[in-house]
C-alpha positions in Angstrom: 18.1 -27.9 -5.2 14.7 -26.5 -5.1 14.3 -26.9 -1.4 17.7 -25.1 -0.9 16.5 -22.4 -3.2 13.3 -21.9 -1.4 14.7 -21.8 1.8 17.9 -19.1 1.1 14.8 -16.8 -0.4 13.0 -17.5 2.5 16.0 -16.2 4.6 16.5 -13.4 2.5 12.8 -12.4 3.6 13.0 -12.7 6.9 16.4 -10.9 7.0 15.0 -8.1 5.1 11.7 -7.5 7.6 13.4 -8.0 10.3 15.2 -4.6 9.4 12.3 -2.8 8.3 10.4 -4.0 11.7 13.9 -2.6 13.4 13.6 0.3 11.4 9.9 0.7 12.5 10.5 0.2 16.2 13.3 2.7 15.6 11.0 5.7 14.5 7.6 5.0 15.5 5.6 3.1 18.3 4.0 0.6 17.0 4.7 -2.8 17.9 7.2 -5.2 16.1 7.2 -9.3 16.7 9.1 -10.1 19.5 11.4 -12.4 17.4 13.2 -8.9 16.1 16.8 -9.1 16.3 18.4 -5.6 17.2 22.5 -4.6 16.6 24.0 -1.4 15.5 25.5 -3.2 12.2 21.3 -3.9 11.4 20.7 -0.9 12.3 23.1 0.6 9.9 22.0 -1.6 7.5 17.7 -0.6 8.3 18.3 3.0 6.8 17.3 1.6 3.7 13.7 1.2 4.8 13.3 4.7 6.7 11.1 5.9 4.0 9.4 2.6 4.1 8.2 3.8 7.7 6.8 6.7 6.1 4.5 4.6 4.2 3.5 3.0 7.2 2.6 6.3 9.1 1.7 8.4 6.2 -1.1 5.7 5.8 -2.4 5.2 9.4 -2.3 9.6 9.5 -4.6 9.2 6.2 -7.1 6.6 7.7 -7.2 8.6 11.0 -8.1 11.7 9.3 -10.8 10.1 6.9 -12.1 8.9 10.7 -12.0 12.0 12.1 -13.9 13.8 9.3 -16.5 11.3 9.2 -18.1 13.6 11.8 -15.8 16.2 12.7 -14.9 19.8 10.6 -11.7 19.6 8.9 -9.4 21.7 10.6 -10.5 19.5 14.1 -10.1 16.4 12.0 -6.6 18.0 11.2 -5.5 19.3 14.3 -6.6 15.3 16.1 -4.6 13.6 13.1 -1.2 15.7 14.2 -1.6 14.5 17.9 -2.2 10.7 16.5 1.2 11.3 14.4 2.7 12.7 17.6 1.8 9.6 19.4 2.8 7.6 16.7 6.1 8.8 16.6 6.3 9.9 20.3 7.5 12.9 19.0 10.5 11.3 18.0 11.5 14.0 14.9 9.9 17.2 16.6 12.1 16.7 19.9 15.2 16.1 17.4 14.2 19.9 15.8 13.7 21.2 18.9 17.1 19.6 20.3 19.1 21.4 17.3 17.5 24.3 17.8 18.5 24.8 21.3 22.3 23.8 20.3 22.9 25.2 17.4 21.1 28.3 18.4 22.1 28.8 21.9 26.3 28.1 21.9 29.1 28.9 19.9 31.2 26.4 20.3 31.0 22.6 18.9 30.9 21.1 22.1 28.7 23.2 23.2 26.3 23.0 20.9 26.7 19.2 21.1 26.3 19.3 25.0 23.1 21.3 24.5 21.7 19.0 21.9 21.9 16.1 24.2 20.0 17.7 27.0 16.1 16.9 27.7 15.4 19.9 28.4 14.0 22.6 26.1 14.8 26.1 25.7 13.6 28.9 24.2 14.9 28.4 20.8 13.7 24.8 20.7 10.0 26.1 21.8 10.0 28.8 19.6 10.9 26.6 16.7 8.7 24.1 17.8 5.5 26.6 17.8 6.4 27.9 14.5 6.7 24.6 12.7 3.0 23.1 14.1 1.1 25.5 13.4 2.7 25.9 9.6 1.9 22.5 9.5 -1.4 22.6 10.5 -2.0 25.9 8.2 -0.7 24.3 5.0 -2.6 20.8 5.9 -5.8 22.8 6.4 -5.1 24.5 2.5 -4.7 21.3 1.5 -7.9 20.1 3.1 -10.3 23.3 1.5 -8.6 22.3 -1.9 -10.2 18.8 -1.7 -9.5 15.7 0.8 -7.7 13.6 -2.0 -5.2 16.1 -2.1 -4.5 16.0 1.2 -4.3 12.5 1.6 -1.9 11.8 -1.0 0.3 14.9 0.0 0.0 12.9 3.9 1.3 10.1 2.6 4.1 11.4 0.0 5.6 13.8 2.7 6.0 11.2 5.3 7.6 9.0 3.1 9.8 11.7 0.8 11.2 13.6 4.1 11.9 10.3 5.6 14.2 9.9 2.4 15.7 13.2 2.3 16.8 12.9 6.0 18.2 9.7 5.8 20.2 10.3 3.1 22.5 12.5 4.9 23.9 9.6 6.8 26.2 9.1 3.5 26.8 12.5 3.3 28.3 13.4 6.5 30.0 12.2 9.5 28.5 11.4 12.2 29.3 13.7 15.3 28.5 13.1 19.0 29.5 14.7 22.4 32.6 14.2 24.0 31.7 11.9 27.0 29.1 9.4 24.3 27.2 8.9 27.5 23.8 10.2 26.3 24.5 9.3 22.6 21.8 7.6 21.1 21.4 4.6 19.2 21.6 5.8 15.1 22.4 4.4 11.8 25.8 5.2 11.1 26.6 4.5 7.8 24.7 3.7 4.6 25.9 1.6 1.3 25.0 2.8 -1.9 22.4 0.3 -2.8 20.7 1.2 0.9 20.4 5.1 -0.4 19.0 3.7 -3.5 16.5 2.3 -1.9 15.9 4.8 0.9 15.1 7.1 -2.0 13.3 5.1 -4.7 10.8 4.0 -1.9 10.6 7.8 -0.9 9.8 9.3 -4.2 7.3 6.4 -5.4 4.1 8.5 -4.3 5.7 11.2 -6.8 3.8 8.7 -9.9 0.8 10.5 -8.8 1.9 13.7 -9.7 2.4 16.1 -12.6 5.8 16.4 -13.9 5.9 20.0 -13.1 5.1 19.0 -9.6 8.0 16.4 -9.4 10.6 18.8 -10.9 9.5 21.1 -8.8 9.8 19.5 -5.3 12.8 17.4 -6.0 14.7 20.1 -6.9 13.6 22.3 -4.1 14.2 19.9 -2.0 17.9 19.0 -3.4 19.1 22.6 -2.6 17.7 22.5 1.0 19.2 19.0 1.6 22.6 20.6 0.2 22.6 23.9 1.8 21.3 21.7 5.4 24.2 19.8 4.7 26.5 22.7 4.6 25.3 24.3 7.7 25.3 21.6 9.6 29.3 21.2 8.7 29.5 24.5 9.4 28.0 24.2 12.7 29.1 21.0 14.0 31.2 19.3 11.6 28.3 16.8 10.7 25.0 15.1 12.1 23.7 13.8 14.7 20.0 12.0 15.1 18.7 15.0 16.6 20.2 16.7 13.0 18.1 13.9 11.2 14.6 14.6 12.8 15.0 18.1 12.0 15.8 17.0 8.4 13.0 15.7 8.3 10.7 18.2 10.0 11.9 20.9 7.6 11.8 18.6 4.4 8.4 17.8 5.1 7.1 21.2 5.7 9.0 22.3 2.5 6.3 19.2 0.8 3.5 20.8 2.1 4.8 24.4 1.0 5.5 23.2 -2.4 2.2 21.9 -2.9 0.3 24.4 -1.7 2.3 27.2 -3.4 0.6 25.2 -6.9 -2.8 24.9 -5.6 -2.6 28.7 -4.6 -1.5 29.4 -8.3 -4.3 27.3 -9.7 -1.7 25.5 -11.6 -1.8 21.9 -9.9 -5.7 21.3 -9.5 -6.7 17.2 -9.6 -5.8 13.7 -8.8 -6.1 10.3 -9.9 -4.8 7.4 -9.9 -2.9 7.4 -13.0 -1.1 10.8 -12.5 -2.0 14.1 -11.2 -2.9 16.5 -14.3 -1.4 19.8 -14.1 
């Protein structure tokens, strides 16, 4: 009885990693063990763990950057960390940003728009957007930085995982929408259970511990109206989402982190961390 107990946990385990490893070869480059098993009913079923990824990456960004500023200035140190996430990633989110940018900025029709979306190539709304968001980032990392590395760290780490969250949880909130042909679509979860948004979000708002309650109330909310009025664009636009939808989701979200917290430390009114909560 033991025995069969021990070894229906032990299956439980190796069902669970083997969708956060698919959700990690999903997002990111890093490798996974070549035992991974790979479907699009897992893959539905791996949204749960797409702010666990965030963890993952949020923490290699953090060690990168305490590298780099071993010997280097901060704003280098900065700027070398953003191409180690881009490589990280492969750019995964930024192209999906740039991808809705060009569609949903450059057609008027749905199909369009979708057409557009699934092109490689860029255009000038996709550039543009593209510019404008790195260098925000790397501005509002770089405050972040002169307020004191801890900050910044912990900020890496929280908006990696939190946007992750807030972009995956429009998979239950809208359809999902493709081009007409499905040729170029890309492999994406599809669907999401209850109990997988639960989890998708309490993993994503776990760094929030660290943080003042003003902070928390703050950021949440913001970030509930931008998730709901993205969500009504995007049915405005085209009638749902699409993965390139997601990375932007995400992109925006995690720019809105980074905004949030340094609108406080501007303000003097979030200043501190530890480990048992950030004082306000």
């Amino acid at each position: 009885m033991i025995a069969e107990a021990r070894e229906s946990l032990k299956e439980k385990v190796k069902t669970q990693l083997n969708l956060f490893y698919l959700a990690l070869s999903f997002f990111t480059r890093l490798p996974v063990p070549k035992t991974m098993h790979y479907s699009e009913s897992l893959l539905n079923k791996a949204n749960r763990y797409f702010s666990l990824v965030g963890l993952v990456t949020g923490l290699l960004l953090a060690l990168s950057y305490l590298t780099f500023s071993t010997f280097l200035p901060a704003n280098i140190s900065i700027l070398l960390m953003m191409g180690v996430s881009l490589l990280l990633t492969g750019a995964f989110h930024e192209d999906g940003l740039a991808d809705m940018a060009d569609g949903i900025g450059g057609a008027f029709t749905i199909e369009k728009r979708l057409t557009i979306m699934k092109d490689s190539r860029i255009g000038t709304y996709g550039a543009v957007t593209l510019i404008i968001t790195l260098l925000l980032k790397f501005t509002l990392l770089v405050e972040l930085a002169n307020q004191d590395s801890n900050h910044l760290l912990l900020a890496i780490v929280l908006a990696e995982m939190l946007s992750r969250a807030i972009a995956g949880s429009l998979i239950s909130a809208m359809p999902y929408v493709s081009d007409i042909e499905q040729s170029k679509s890309k492999p994406l979860a599809q669907a999401q259970s209850f109990s997988e948004l639960a989890t998708l979000l309490l993993i994503g708002v776990a760094p929030l511990i660290f943080y003042s309650s003003e902070v928390i109330f703050s950021l949440l909310s913001i970030l509930f109206i931008f998730r709901w009025l993205f969500k009504q664009w995007l049915m405005s636009k085209i009638g749902g989402f699409t993965g390139d939808c997601l990375g932007a989701g995400q992109q925006i979200s995690e720019l809105i982190i980074y905004l949030t917290l340094v609108s406080y430390l501007s303000n003097n009114t979030y200043t501190g961390l530890n480990f048992s909560g950030v004082s306000g």
